[in-house]
N, C-alpha and C positions, 0 to 999 in steps of 0.2 A: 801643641804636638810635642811629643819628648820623641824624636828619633821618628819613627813613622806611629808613633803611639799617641792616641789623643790624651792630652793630660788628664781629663776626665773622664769615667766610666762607674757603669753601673753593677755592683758583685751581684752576685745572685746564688750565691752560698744559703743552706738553709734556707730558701726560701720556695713555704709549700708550692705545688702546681696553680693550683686554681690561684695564689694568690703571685704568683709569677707574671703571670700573663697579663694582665694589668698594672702590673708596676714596669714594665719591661713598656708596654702601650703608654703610660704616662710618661717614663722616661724619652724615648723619642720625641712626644709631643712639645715637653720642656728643650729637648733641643740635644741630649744624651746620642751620642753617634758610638760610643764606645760602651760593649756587651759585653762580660766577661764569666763566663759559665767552664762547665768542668763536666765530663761524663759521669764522676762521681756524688756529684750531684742530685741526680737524677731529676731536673727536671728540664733536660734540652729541648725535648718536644715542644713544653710548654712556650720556652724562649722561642722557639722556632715558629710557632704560628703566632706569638704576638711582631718580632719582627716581620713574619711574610704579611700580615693584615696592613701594618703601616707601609711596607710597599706595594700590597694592591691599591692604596687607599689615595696611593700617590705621594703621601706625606715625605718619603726618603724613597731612594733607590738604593740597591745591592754596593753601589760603588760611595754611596755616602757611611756605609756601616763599617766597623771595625770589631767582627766579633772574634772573639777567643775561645777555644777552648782548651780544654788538657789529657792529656794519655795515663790513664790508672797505671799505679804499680805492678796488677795481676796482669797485664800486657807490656812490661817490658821486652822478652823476648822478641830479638827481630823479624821472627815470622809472623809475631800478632801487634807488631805497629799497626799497620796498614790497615788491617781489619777495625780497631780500635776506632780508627780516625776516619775511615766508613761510616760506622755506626754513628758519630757522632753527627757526619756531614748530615748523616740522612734524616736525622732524630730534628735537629736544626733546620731542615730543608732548605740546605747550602750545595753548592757545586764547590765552592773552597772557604776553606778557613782564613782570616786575616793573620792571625797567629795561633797555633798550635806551641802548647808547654809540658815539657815532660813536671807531671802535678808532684812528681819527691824521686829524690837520687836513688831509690830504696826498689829496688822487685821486689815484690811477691808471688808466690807458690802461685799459677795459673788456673783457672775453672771460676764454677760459677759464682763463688762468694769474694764477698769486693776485699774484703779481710779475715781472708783466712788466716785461723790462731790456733796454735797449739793448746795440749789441757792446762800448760802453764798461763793458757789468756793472753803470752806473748804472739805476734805476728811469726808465720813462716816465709821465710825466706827464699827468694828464686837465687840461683846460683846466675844470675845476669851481674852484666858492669852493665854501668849509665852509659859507657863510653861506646860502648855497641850499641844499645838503645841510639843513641846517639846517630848513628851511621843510618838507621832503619828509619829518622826522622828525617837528614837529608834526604833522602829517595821520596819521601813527600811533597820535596820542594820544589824536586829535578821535576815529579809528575805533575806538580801546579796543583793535587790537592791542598796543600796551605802557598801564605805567600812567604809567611818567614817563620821560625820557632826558635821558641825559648825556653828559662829553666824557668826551675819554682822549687821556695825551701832549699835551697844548694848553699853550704858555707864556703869561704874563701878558697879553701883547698879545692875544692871538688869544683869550685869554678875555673878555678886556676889547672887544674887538670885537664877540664873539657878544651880551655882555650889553647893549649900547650900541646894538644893531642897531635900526632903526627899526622897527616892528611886529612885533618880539620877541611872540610865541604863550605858548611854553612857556620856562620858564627851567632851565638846567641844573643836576642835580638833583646831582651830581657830578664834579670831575676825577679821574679814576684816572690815576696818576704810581706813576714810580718811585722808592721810596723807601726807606731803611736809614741807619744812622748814617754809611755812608760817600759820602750822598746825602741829606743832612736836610731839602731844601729847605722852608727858615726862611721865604724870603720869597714864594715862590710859596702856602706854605700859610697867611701871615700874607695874604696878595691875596685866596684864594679864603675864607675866614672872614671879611671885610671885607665882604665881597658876597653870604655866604648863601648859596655852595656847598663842601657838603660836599668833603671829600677824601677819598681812596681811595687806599691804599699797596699797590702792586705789586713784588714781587722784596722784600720784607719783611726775607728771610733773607740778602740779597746773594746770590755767586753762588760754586761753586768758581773761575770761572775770572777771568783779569783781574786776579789779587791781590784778590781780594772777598771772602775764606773768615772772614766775619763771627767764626764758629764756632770759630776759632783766636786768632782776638785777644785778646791776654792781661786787657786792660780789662773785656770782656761773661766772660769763663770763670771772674775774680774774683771778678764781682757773681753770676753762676749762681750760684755754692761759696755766697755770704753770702748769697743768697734758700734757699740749696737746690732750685734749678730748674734746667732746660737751659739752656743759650745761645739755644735756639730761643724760648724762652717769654720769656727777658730782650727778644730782638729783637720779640717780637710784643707785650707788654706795654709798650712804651717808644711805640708807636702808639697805643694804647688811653687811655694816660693821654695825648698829643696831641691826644685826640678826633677820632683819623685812623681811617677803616675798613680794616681790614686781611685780605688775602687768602693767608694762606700757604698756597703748594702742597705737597703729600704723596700720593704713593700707599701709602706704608706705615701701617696701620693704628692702630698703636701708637704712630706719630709725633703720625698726625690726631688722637688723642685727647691727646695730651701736649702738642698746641698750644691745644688748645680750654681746656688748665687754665693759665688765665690769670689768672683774679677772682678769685682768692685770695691775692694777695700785693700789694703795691703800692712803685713804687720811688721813693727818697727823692730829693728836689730837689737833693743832690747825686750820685745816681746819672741823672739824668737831664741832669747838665751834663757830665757824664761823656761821657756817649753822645754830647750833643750834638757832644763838643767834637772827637770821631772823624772830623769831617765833611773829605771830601776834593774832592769836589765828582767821585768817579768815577760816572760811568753806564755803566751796564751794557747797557741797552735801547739805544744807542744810533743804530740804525739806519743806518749809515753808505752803506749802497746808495741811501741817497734823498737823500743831501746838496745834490742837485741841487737838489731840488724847491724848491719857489717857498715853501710852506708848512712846510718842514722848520722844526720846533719850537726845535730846539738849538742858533741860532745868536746868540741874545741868553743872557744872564747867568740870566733864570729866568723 
């Protein structure tokens, strides 16, 4: 557990419906109590009825789960929190959320498209601050639909703003970032341990695309052979001993299970400067269709 967050959890980013629900059922089976879905997403329903199957089935109950979800940007406004995180519970068929995260510092223009873009193909802007959003998330908390919430994608500034804010409610319980050896971020995760929030590692495994193929790099494929592990278990154990929570996605079965055997090995202080020393400062997430935006994350150093 990092703070009330289980160190491990299962993403579920990009992953289709039908094959959702079976890796979400595998994941419990192997022992995964940490769910971490997004309404942008779109596949909470699916999450929803593979968690309620494993609690009809008796395997877990409601109080052994720790799911997540997150608040789109086209609901910032504080009149469509509330509704946002409705939708979610119900798509989930939850009574509350574990955590609740605002998923980017950034509003967007309201209605029915998730990314609404100008003929430039840049994102339109809501004239929202996070910092209001922000107040519309406590009154979630006050109501006991979530138990706690947190950020996501926030750089130092904008975390240092929320925590600074004058009659600050609730404190955030989390930033979920993108993270891997070839994105270590050293000092944004030295900021948020400074302050008492936890951090949350996303894209854990890099990515095929981009030149990110973690998997290939001859440094992690080394240290795999001398643990006798996968490359995926080096990449998610190098978070673990960070005391970062970490979300790898998988819809294949065999994988979910061969991530979750992490706590049996531990890597030496120089396998971990190793990893560090990978660091290239690439992002993956990078969002480049909102560079406009007023609150786009990535345009300071961390």
């Amino acid at each position: 557990m990092m703070g009330k967050i289980p160190l491990l959890g299962l993403g579920t980013w990009k992953a289709a419906p039908e094959e959702v629900v079976e890796a979400v059922r595998a994941a419990i089976d192997v022992g995964y109590r940490h769910i971490d879905c997004a309404y942008f997403y779109h596949n909470e329903s699916d999450v929803g009825a593979a968690v309620h199957s494993k609690i009809k089935e008796g395997v877990v109950t409601r109080q052994d789960m720790f799911i997540v979800s997150k608040l789109w940007c086209t609901s910032h406004k504080k009149s469509l929190v509330r509704n946002a995180c409705s939708r979610s519970l119900k798509a989930l068929r939850l009574d509350y959320l574990d955590l609740y995260l605002m998923h980017w510092p950034m509003g967007f223009k309201s209605g029915q498209e998730d990314l609404p873009v100008e003929r430039s193909g840049m994102v339109i802007p809501s004239d929202t601050s996070f910092l209001d959003t922000w107040e519309a998330m406590e009154e979630l908390v006050t109501e006991g639909l979530v138990r706690a919430i947190g950020v996501s994608n926030f750089n130092h500034e904008q975390l240092e703003r929320l925590l600074t804010k004058p009659g600050l409610r609730v404190k955030p319980l989390t930033n979920q970032i993108e993270c891997h050896p070839y994105l270590t971020q050293e000092k944004l995760i030295e900021f948020c341990r400074a302050r008492d929030v936890a951090v949350t590692a996303y894209r854990p495994l890099g990515g095929s695309s981009g030149g990110a193929d973690l998997m290939d790099n001859p440094v992690i494929q080394e240290m795999a052979r001398k643990h006798q592990k996968s490359p995926a278990q080096i990449l998610i154990r190098f978070h673990i001993q960070r005391d970062v929570v970490v979300i790898p996605k998988s819809v294949n079965p065999k994988r979910i299970q061969e991530n979750f055997q992490v706590f049996d090995f531990h890597l030496s202080e120089e396998d971990m400067s190793a990893l560090l020393g990978l660091d290239k400062n690439l992002r993956l997430a990078a969002f480049p269709i909102a560079r406009n935006h007023k609150d786009y994350p990535f345009n300071i150093e961390y």
